[in-house]
N, C-alpha and C positions, 0 to 999 in steps of 0.2 A: 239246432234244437227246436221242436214245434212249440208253439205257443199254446200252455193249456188251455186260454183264454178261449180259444175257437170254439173247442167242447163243451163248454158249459151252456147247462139249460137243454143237454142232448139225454133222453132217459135211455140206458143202457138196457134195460128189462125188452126182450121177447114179445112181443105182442101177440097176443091168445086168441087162435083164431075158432070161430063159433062153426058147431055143426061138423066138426072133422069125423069125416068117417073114416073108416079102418078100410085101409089097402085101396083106397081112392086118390090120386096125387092131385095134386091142385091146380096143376098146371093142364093137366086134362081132365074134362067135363064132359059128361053122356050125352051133354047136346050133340044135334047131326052137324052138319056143315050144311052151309042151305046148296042150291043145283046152278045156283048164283056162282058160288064162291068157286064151287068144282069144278066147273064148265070153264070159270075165269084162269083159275089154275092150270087146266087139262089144254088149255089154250095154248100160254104162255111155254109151259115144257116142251109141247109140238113147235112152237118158233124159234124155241132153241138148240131143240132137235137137229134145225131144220139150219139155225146158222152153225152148227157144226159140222154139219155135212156138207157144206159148204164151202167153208173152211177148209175142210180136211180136204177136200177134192182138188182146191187152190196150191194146197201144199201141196200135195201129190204129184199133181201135174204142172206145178212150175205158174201157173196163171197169172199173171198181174193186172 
């Protein structure tokens, strides 16, 4: 049995968030992504790209 003790002083109420607009999710915002972020990212997929293919070529042909 859990202790109801833990819960108390926890307020159960929703917290009402300000400025919600309609058909906008909050988890995505019309900000861009800066050329920083994109460039960091477009990086990282081509190196793993890259150890896949790799990989897969290891397998293929037995490599070790």
């Amino acid at each position: 049995m859990t202790d109801s003790s833990l819960f108390d002083g926890i307020n159960y109420k929703p917290l009402k968030k300000k400025n919600k607009r309609k058909g906008v999710s909050c988890h995505h915002s019309n900000k861009k992504q800066s050329v920083l972020w994109t460039v960091y990212h477009t990086v990282l997929a081509l190196e793993l790209l890259i150890l896949i293919i790799i990989e897969g070529v290891e397998l293929f042909y037995g490599f070790q």
